[in-house]
C-alpha positions as CSV (number, residue, x, y, z in Angstrom):
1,X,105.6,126.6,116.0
2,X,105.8,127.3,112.1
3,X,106.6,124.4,110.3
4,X,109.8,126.0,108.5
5,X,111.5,127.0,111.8
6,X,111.7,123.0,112.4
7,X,115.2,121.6,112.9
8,X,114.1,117.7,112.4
9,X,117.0,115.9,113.9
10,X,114.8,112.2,114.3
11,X,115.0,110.4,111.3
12,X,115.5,107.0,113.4
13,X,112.3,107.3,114.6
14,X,110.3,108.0,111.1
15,X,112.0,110.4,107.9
16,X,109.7,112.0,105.8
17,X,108.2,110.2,102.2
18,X,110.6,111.1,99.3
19,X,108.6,113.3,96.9
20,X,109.1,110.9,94.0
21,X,107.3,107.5,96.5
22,X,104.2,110.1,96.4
23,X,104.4,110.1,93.0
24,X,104.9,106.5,92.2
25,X,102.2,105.0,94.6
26,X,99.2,107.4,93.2
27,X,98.7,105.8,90.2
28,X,98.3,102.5,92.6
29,X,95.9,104.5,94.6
30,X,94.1,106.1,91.9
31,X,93.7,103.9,88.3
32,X,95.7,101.1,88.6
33,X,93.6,99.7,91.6
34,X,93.1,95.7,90.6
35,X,93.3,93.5,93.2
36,X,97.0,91.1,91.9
37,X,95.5,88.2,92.8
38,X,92.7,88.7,90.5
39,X,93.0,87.2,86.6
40,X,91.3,90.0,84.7
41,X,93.2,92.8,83.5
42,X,92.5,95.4,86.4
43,X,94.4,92.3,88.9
44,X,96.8,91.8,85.8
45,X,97.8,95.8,86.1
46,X,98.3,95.4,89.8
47,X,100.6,92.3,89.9
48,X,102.8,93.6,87.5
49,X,103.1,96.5,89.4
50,X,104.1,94.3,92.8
51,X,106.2,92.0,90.8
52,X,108.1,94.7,89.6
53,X,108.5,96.2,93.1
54,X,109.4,93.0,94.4
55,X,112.2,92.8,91.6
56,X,113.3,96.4,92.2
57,X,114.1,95.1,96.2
58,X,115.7,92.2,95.3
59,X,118.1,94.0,92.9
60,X,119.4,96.3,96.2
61,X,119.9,93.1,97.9
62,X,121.6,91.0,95.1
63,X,119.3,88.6,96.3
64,X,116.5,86.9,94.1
65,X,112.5,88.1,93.6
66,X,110.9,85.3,94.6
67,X,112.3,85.6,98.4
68,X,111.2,88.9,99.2
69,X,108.1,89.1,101.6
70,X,106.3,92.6,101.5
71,X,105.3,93.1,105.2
72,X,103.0,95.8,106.8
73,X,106.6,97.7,108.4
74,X,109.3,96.3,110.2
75,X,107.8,95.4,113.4
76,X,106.1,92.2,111.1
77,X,109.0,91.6,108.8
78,X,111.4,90.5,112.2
79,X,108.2,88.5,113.6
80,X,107.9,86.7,110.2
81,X,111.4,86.1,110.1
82,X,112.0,85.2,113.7
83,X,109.0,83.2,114.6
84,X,108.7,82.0,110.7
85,X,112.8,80.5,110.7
86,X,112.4,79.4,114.0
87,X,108.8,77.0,113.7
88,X,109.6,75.9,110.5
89,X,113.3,74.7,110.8
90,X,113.7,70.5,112.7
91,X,117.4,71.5,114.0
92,X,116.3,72.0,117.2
93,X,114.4,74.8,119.8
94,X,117.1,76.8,120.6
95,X,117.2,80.6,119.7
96,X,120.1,83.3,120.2
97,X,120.0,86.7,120.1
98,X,121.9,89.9,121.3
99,X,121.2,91.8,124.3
100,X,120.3,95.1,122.3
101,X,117.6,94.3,119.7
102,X,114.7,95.9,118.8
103,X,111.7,94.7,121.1
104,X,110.1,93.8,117.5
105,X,112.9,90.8,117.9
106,X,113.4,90.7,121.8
107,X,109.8,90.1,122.8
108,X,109.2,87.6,119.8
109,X,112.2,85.6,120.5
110,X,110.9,85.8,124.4
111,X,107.3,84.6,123.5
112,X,109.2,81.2,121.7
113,X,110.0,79.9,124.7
114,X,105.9,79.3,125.3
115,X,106.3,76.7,122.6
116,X,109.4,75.4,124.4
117,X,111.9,77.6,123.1
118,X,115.3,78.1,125.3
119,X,116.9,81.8,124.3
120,X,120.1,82.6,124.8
121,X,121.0,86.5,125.3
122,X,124.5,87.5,124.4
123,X,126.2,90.3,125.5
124,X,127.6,93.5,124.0
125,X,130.9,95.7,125.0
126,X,130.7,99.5,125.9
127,X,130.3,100.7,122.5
128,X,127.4,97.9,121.5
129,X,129.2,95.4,119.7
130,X,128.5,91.9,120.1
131,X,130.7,89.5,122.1
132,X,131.5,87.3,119.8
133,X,133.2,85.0,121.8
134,X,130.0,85.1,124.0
135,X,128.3,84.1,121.0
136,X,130.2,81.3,119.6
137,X,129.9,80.1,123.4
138,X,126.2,79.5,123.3
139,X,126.2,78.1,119.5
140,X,124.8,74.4,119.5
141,X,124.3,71.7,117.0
142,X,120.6,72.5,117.6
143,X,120.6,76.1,117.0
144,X,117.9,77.0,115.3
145,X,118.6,81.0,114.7
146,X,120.6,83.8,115.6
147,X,119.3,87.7,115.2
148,X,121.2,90.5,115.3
149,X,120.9,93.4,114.1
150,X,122.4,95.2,111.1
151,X,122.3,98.6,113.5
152,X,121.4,99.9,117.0
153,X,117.9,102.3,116.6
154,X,119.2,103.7,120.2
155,X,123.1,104.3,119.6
156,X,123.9,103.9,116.2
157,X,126.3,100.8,116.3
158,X,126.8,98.5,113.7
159,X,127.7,94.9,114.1
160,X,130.3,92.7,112.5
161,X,127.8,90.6,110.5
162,X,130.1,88.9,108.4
163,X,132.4,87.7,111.3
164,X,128.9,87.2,113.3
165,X,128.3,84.7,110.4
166,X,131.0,83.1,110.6
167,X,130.7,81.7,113.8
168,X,127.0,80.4,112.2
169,X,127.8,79.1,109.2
170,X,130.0,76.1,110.5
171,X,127.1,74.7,112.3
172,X,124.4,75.7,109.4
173,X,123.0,78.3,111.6
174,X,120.8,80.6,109.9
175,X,121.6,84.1,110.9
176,X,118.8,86.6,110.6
177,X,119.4,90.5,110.7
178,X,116.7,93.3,111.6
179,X,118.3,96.3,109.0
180,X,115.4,98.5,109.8
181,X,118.3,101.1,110.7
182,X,120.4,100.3,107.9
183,X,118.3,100.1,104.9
184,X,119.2,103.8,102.9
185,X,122.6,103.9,104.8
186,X,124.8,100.8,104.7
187,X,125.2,98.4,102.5
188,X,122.2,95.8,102.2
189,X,123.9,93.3,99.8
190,X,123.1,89.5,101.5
191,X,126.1,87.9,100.4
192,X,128.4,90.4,101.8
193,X,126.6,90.8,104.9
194,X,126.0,86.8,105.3
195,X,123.4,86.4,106.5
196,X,120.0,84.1,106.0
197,X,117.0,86.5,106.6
198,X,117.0,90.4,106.7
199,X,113.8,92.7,107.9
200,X,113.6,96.4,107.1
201,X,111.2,99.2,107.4
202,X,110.4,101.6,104.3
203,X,109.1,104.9,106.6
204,X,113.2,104.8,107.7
205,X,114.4,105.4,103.9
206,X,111.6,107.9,102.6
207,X,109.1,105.0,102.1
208,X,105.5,104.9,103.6
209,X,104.9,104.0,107.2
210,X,103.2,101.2,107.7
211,X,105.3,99.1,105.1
212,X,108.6,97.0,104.9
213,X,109.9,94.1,103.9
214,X,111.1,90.3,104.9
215,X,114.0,88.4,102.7
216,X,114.1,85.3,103.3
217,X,117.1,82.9,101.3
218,X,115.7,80.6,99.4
219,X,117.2,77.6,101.4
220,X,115.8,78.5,104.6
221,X,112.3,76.9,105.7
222,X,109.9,79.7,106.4
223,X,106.4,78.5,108.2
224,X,103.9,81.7,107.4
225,X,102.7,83.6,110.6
226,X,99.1,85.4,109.1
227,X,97.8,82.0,107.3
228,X,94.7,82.8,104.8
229,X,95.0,83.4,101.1
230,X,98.3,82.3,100.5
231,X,99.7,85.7,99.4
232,X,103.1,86.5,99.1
233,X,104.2,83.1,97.1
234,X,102.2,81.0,100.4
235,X,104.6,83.1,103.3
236,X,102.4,86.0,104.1
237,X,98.6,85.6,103.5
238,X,96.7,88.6,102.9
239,X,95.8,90.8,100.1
240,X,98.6,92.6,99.0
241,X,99.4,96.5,99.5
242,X,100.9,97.4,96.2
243,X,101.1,100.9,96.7
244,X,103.1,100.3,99.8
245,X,105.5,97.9,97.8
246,X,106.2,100.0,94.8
247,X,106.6,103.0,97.3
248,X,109.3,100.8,99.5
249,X,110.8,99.6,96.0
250,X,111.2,103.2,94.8
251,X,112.5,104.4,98.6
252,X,115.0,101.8,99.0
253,X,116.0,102.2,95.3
254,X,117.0,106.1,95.7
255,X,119.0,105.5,99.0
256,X,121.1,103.0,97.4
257,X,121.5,105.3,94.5
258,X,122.6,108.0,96.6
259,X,124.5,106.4,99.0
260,X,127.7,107.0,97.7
261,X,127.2,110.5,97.9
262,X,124.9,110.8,101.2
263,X,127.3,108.6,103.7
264,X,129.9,110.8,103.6
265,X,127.9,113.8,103.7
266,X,126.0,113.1,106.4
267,X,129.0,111.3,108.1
268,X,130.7,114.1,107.9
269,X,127.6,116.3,109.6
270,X,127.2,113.7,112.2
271,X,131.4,114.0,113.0
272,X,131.2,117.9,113.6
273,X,127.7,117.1,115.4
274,X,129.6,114.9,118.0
275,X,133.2,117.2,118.7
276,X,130.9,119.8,119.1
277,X,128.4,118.1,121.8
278,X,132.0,116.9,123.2
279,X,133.8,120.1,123.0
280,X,131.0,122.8,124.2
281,X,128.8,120.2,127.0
282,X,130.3,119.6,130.1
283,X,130.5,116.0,130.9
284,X,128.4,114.9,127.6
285,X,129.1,111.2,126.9
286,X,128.8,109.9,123.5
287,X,127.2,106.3,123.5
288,X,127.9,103.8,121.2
289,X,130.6,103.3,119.0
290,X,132.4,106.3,117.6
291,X,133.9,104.0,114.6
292,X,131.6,101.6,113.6
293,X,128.5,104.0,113.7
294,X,125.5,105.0,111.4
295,X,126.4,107.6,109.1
296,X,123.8,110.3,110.5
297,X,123.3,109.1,114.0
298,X,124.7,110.9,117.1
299,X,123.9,110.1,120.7
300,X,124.6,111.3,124.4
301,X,124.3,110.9,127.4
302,X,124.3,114.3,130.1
303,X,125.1,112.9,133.6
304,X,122.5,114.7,136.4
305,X,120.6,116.0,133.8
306,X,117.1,114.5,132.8
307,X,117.0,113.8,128.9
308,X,113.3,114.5,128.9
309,X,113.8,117.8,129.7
310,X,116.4,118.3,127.6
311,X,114.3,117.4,124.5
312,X,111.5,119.8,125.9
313,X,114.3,122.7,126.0
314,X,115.1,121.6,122.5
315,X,111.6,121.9,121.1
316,X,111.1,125.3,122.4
317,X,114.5,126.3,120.3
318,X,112.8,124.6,117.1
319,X,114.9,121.5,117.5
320,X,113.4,118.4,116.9
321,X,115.1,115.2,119.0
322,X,114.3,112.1,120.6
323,X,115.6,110.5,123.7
324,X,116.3,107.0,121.9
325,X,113.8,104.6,120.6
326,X,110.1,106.1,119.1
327,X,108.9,102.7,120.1
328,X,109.5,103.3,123.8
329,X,108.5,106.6,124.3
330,X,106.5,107.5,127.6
331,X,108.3,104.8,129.2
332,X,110.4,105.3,132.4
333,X,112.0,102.6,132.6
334,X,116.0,102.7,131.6
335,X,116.7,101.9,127.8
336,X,118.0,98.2,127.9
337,X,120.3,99.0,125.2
338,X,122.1,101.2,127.2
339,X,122.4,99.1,130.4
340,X,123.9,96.2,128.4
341,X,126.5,98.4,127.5
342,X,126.9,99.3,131.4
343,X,125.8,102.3,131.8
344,X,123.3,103.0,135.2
345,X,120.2,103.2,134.7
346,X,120.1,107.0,135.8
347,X,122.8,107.7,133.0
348,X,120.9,106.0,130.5
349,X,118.1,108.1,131.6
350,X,120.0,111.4,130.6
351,X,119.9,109.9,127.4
352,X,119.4,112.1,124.1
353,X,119.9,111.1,120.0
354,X,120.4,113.2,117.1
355,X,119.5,111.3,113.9
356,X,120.1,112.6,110.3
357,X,118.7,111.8,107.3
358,X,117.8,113.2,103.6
359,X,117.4,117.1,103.4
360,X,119.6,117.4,107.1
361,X,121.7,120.2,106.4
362,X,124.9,122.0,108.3
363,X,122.5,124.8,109.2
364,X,121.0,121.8,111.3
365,X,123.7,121.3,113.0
366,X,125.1,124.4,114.0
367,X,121.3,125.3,115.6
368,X,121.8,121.8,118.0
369,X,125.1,123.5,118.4
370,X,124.0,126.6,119.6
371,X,121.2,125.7,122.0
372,X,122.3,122.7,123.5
373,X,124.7,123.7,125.7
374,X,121.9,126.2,127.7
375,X,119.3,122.7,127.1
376,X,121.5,121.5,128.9
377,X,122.4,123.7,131.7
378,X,118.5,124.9,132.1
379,X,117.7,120.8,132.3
380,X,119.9,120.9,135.0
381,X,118.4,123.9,137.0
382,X,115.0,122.5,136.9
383,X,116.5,119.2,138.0
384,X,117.8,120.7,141.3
């Protein structure tokens, strides 16, 4: 299929590198090559570089240099954070966190409980919000962490964290977020948000895959998880990738720039995405919340109809889709963010998400308009 008949409707999974991150890494891959820990003038040229990246993230945060951890992507930045806040803080062993997270936060909370860890799960309602009266529920004295994320990879819901910390900060709970979702599209600021720790992925924003970050406040113990060099002021050991940093710095820096004009843009692509699925698909379900939603993120479910075949019609049309999360692809079991919000698990199966990003255009739209509806009907035909 030629490259420029591609509708690329996945951004969730991975968006593209912004034309101006290729630009800014190769002089980091090319010249300036020093190694930053190094004191001659090669290392010198290369820690400015990451100090200034560093800086550059910090600024989008309103948060301070000196606790931003430059990870390998985001899959490490909520494992540092997670595993980091929880071994290094005496409160106590006792770990909450929501019933849709990323597996990057599930399965690392979940391996805690082999160093005598209890987790607590708490629920969400049909649209993937957080009970919050679940929540404050489970709270203890001993708490040692809550995660949940800024929002869902799968259906696009955004979470409440400032009333979410709330219910922490009477009890000193930190409250960590995974924004690998948000980062480029909602606001990132700490303060406003709330919260303690924040993890984020720069391949989601235009950045290069295989990068991302970990803030960490200040006042919050954070134990190291790769030990060595001391890297990363003594919190991530390991020699550091500053192309991958100044590429995330410049990424995150030209979503937040643009967000004032991209959110409602792309909001307004995502709203005609969704009436139209609604309007012209018999029986399509919108999952997640129609409000409190990413600006470019549109999902469904098609009772009866097998969401993997849907995406294969799709392809065939030059539409490029995903049935939910990247990280889970091949899998046949039922997306768990879906069943905590009650679906069965052969709806959840049906599922199918259109995500935009930078360069998603109307044209996009009216193409997922004009072939879904016989996706969908052909899906069904092979299915019976």
């Amino acid at each position: 299929m030629p490259e420029q008949t591609v509708a690329y409707l996945d951004h969730a999974a991975t968006s593209p590198p912004r034309r101006e991150v290729l630009e800014a890494v190769w002089p980091y891959l090319t010249s300036v090559t020093g190694n930053p820990s190094s004191a001659h003038a090669a290392g010198r040229a290369a820690k400015a570089g990451l100090d200034a990246a560093r800086a550059a993230v910090a600024d989008v945060l309103g948060a301070r240099p000196g606790e931003v951890v430059f990870t390998a992507g985001g899959t490490e930045a909520d494992n540092l954070a997670v595993t980091g806040i929880a071994t290094a803080n005496p409160r106590g062993r006792h770990v909450v966190v929501s019933a849709i997270e990323h597996p990057a936060v599930l399965e690392t909370a979940f391996a805690l409980r082999g160093h005598g860890f209890t987790v607590d799960v708490v629920g969400v309602d049909a649209e993937g919000r957080l009970d919050l009266d679940g929540l404050e529920a489970v709270l203890r004295p001993d708490t040692t962490l809550v995660s949940v994320m800024h929002a869902n990879n799968e259906i696009g819901t955004v979470q409440p964290l400032a009333e979410i910390a709330a219910r922490c900060r009477p009890l000193g709970v930190p409250l960590h977020t995974d924004a690998v979702q948000a980062a480029g599209h909602l606001d990132l600021d700490v303060d406003r948000l709330g919260v303690d720790a924040l993890s984020a992925s720069a391949h989601k924003f235009g950045g290069l895959r295989g990068a991302g970050f970990c803030w960490v406040r200040g006042s919050v113990p954070l134990a190291p998880v790769l030990h060595g060099g001391g890297q990363e002021l003594g919190r991530r050991s390991g020699t550091s990738d500053v192309a991958s940093a100044v590429g995330t710095a410049v990424a995150l820096h030209l979503a937040a720039s643009a967000r004032d004009v991209e959110v409602p843009r792309l909001t307004a692509l995502r709203d005609r995405l969704v009436d139209g699925v609604l309007a012209t698909v018999p029986g399509a379900l919108l999952t997640g919340s129609r409000t409190h939603r990413l600006p470019g993120h549109a999902s469904f479910c098609f009772e009866g109809v097998g969401g993997e075949t849907v995406l294969a019609e799709l392809e065939s049309a030059g539409i490029v889709c995903s049935s939910g999360s990247a990280c889970a692809a091949g899998s046949d079991d039922a997306s768990h963010v879906l069943l905590a919000t009650g679906l069965s698990a052969d709806l959840a199966r049906t599922a199918v998400r259109f995500t935009l990003g930078n360069g998603s255009t109307g044209e996009d739209v009216d193409r997922v308009l004009a072939a879904l509806p016989d996706a969908v009907r052909a899906a069904g035909a092979l299915r019976t």
